[in-house]
Structure formats: structure tokens, C-alpha cells
C-alpha positions as CSV (number, residue, x, y, z in Angstrom):
1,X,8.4,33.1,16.4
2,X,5.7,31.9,19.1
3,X,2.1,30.3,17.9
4,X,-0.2,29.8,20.4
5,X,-1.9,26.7,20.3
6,X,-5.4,25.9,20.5
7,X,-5.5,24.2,23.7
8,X,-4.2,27.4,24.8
9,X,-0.2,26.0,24.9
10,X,2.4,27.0,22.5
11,X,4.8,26.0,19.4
12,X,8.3,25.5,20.6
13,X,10.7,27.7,18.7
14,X,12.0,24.4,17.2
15,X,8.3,23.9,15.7
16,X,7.3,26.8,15.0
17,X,10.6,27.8,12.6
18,X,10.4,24.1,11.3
19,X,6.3,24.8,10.4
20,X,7.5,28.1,8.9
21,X,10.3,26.2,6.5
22,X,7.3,23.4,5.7
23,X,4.8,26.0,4.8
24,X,7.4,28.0,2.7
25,X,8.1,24.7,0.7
26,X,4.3,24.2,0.4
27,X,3.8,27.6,-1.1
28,X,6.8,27.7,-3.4
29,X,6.7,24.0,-4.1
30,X,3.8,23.6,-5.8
31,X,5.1,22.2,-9.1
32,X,7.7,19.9,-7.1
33,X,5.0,17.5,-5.7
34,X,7.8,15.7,-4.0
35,X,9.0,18.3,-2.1
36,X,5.4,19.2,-1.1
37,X,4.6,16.0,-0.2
38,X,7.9,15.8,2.0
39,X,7.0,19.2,4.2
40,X,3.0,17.8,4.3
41,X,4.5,14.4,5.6
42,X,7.0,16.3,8.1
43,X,3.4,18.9,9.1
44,X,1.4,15.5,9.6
45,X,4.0,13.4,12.0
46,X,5.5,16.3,14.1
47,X,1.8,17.6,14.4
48,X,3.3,21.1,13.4
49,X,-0.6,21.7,12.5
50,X,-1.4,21.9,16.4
51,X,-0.3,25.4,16.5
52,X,-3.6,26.9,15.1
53,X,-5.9,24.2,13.8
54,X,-7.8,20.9,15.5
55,X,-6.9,18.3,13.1
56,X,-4.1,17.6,10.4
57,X,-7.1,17.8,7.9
58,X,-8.7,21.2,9.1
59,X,-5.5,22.3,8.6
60,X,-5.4,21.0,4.9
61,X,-8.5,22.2,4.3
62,X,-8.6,25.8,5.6
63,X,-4.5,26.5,5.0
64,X,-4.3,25.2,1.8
65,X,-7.8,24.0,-0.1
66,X,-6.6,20.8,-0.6
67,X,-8.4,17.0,0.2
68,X,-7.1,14.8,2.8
69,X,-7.4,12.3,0.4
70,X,-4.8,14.4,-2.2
71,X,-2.5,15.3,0.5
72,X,-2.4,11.8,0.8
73,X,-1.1,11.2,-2.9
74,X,1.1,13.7,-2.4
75,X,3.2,12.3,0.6
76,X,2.6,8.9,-0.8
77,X,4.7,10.1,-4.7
78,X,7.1,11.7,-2.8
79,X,7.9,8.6,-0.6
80,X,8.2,6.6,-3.8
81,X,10.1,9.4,-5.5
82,X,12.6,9.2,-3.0
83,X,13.2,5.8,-2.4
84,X,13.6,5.6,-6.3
85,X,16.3,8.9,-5.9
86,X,18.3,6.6,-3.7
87,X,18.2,3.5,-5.7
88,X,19.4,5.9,-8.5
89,X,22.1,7.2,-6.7
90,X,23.0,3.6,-5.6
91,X,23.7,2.1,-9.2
92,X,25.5,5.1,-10.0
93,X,28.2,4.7,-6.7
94,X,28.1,1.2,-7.9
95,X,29.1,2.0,-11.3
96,X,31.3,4.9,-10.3
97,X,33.1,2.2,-7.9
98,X,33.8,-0.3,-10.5
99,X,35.0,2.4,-13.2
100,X,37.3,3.9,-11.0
101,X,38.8,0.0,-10.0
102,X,39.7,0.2,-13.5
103,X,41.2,3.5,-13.3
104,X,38.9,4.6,-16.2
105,X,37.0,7.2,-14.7
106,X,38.5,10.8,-15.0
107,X,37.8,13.4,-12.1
108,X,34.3,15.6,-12.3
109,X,33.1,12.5,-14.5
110,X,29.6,11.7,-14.2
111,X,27.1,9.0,-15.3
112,X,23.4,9.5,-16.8
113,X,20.6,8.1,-14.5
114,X,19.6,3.9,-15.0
115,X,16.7,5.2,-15.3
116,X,14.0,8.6,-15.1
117,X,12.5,9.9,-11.9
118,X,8.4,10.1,-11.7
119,X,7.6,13.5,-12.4
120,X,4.2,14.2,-11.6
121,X,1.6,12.8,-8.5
122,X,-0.4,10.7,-11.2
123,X,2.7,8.4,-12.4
124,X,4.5,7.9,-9.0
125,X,1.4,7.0,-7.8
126,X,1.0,4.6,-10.4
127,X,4.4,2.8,-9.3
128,X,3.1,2.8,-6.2
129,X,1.0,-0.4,-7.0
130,X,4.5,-2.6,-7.6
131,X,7.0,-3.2,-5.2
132,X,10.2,-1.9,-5.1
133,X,11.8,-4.0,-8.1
134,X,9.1,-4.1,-10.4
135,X,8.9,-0.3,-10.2
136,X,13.0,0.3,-10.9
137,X,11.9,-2.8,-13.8
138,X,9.2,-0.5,-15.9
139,X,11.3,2.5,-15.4
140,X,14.4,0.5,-17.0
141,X,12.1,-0.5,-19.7
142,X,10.6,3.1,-20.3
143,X,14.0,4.7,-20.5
144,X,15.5,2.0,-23.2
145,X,12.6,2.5,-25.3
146,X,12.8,6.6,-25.0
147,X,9.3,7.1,-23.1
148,X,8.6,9.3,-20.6
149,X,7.7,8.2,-17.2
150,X,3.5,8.9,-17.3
151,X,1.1,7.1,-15.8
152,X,0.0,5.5,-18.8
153,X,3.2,4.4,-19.9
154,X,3.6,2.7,-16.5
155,X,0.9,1.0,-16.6
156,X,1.3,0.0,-20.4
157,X,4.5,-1.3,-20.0
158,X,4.1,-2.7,-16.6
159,X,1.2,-4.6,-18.3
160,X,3.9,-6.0,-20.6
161,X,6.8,-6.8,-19.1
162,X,5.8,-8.2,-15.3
163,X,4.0,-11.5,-15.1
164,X,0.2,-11.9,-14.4
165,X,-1.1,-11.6,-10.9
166,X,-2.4,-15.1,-10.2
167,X,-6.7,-15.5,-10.6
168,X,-8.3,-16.5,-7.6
169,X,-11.9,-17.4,-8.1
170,X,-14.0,-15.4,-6.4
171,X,-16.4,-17.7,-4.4
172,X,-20.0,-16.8,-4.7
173,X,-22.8,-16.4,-1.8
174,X,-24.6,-19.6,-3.2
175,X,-21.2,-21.5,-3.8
176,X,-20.6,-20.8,0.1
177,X,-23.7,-21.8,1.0
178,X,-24.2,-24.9,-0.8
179,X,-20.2,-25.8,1.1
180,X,-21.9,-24.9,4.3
181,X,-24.9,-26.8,3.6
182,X,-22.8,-30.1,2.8
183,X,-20.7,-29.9,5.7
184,X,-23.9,-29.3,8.2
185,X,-25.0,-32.8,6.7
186,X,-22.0,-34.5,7.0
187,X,-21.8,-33.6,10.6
188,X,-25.3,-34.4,11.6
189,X,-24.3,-37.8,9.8
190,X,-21.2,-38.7,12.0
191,X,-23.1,-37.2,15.2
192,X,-26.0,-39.4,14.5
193,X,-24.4,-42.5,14.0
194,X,-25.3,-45.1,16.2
195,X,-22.5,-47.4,17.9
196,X,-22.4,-50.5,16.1
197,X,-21.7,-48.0,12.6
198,X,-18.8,-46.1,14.3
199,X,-16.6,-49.2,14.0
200,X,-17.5,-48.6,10.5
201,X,-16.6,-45.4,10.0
202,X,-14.3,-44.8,13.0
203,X,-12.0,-46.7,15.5
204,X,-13.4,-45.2,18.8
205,X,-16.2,-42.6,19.5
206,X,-13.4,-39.9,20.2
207,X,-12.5,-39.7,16.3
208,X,-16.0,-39.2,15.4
209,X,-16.4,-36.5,18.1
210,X,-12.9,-35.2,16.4
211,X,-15.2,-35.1,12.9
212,X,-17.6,-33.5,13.9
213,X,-15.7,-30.7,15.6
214,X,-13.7,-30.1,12.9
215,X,-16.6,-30.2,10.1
216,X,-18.4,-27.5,12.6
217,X,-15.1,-25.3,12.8
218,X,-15.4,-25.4,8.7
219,X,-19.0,-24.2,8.8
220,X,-18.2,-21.3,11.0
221,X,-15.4,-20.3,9.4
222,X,-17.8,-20.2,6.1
223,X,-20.2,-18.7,7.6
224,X,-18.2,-15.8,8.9
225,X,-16.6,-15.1,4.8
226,X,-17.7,-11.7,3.5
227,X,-19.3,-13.3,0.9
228,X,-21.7,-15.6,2.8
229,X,-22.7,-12.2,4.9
230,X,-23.3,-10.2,2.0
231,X,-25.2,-12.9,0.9
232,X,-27.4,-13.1,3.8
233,X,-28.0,-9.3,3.8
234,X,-29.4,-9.5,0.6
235,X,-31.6,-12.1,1.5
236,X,-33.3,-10.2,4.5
237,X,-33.4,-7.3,2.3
């Protein structure tokens, strides 16, 4: 199987067979959002879409009707969906390991999953938001108290069970302002300051120069936050 491309080159066999084996698990797949997200991924960074369309997101668009944002999803749930199969299949070679140390395994023997897969886009995307340990954490949790994986029940018993991201206070144009204000004065004070008051103040003229380099470095660096420029675009508004 040959596909010509649109630069007027051509799909290797190699591509073109592996396209054809993507597109079949696309198509087939379409309740199995993890192996739909694994052919999309595999379309995406082998550029398997180059064959007949200008962009990975043409091709979404006119192959299959789907978003670029929801392909997206898709790749992202199966990623975690996988990573969580092999942390699955790691506790159970663990376990497996230490039962048959003790000899008290018996052949064809098998142990249930620590813990349930994600089953749809919505929930595995809702792991997605914890790192690797906190998400194998709420899925311990949900399968000792007999709840299925859903997004909700993530998020519900995530909510519970991890500690609190820590508040940061979110500084405010005026708050910025007012800092940048204060440090402007404080180094118009030191720069101003006549000899005799530097012994004051300072040992030598080089540490007031220091002071008033590093109050000005403080001012820029407030007046470049996102805050402070919102701020001012308001303002001019």
C-alpha cells in the first residue's frame, strides 16, 4: 500500500501499513479510549497524517470529526492509563515474587488488581491533575471502599484523603504598586544622600551605590509581574 503525499512524495510501506493498523484501531476502538488515544499519539509523532492531509489537526478534523483539543484528552487518558497498567502489573510480580519465596503460590494462580484501571476519558483525565503516587493513592482508596473509578469519585476522595495544596496570596495590582512605589522612594533617598549622611547610613559610597542597585533591580522585577501589567492595562483603558 502506497499514499502519495501532499508535497507530492510518498508513505513508506513501513508508514503506510503502520497508518492503516492506527486507523483500524481508531475506527474499531472507539469505546477503548486508551487504545484510541495510543494509535492518535503513534498518527501525531510518526506524522503518519502527512500522507494525505497538511496538519495533524486537518487530519483530526476531516478523518475523524474530532477537536484537537479532545484528541488531546484522548492521548493524554491513555498515557495515564498505561502508566497506571504497569504500576499494576508491578505490585502484582512483587506479590507474586514474595508468595512464591514462600512456596505458597500454586501454578496458573493469579492475584486481583491493587487497585481499578480508569475507564473512561473524563476520570483518567481527572488523575491526571496528581502525580504519579497520589493517583495509585485515590485509586487504593476507591477500591477498599467498593467505588468505581469516575471522575467524581476521584475528585471526592482525592479531596479527602491528600493534603491541601498550600494558599499563596495572590498579590493585587495596587499591593504591587504601592511595593514599587516604596522601593522608588527608598532609592531616591540613598541616591540623594549627601556625604556627610552616608557615614550614617553606610561605610563607603560603594554600599550605597550597592542599595540603590539592588532596590532598582526590586522595582523592575515588580514592575515586570503579570499583575502590575494587567494593572496598568486597565488603567490606560
Amino acid at each position: 500500500m502506497e499514499i502519495r503525499r501532499r508535497s507530492g512524495g510518498r508513505l513508506s510501506p513501513e508508514e503506510a501499513e503502520r497508518l492503516e493498523i492506527c486507523e483500524t484501531a481508531i475506527d474499531s476502538g472507539l469505546k477503548t479510549f486508551w487504545e484510541v488515544g495510543i494509535a492518535l499519539a503513534e498518527v501525531r509523532d510518526k506524522r503518519l497524517w502527512y500522507g494525505s492531509y497538511a496538519s495533524f489537526t486537518e487530519y483530526l478534523d476531516k478523518r475523524w470529526h474530532l477537536r484537537r483539543s479532545y484528541a488531546g484528552s484522548l492521548i493524554l487518558a491513555a498515557d495515564i492509563r498505561m502508566e497506571l497498567a504497569d504500576r499494576v502489573e508491578e505490585r502484582r510480580e512483587k506479590l507474586r515474587s514474595a508468595r512464591s519465596a514462600e512456596a505458597s503460590v500454586t501454578a496458573g494462580e493469579d492475584d486481583p488488581p491493587p487497585f481499578d484501571l480508569p475507564d473512561s476519558v473524563e476520570s483518567a483525565c481527572a488523575l491526571g491533575k496528581l502525580n504519579a503516587d497520589d493517583r495509585v493513592r485515590v485509586l487504593e482508596e476507591l477500591k477498599s471502599r467498593e467505588l468505581p473509578a469516575s471522575k467524581a469519585n476521584i475528585r471526592q476522595v482525592a479531596d479527602q484523603i491528600l493534603p491541601s495544596p498550600p494558599k499563596v496570596r495572590k498579590l493585587s495590582y495596587g499591593m504591587i504598586r504601592s511595593g514599587i512605589d516604596a522601593i522608588v522612594r527608598q532609592a531616591e533617598f540613598f541616591d540623594a544622600l549627601s556625604p556627610d549622611r552616608i557615614g550614617e547610613l553606610f561605610q563607603s559610597p560603594g554600599q550605597r551605590e550597592q542599595a540603590v542597585e539592588a532596590l532598582k533591580k526590586m522595582a523592575d522585577i515588580l514592575e515586570k509581574h503579570p499583575a502590575c501589567g494587567e494593572g496598568a492595562q486597565a488603567e490606560s483603558l
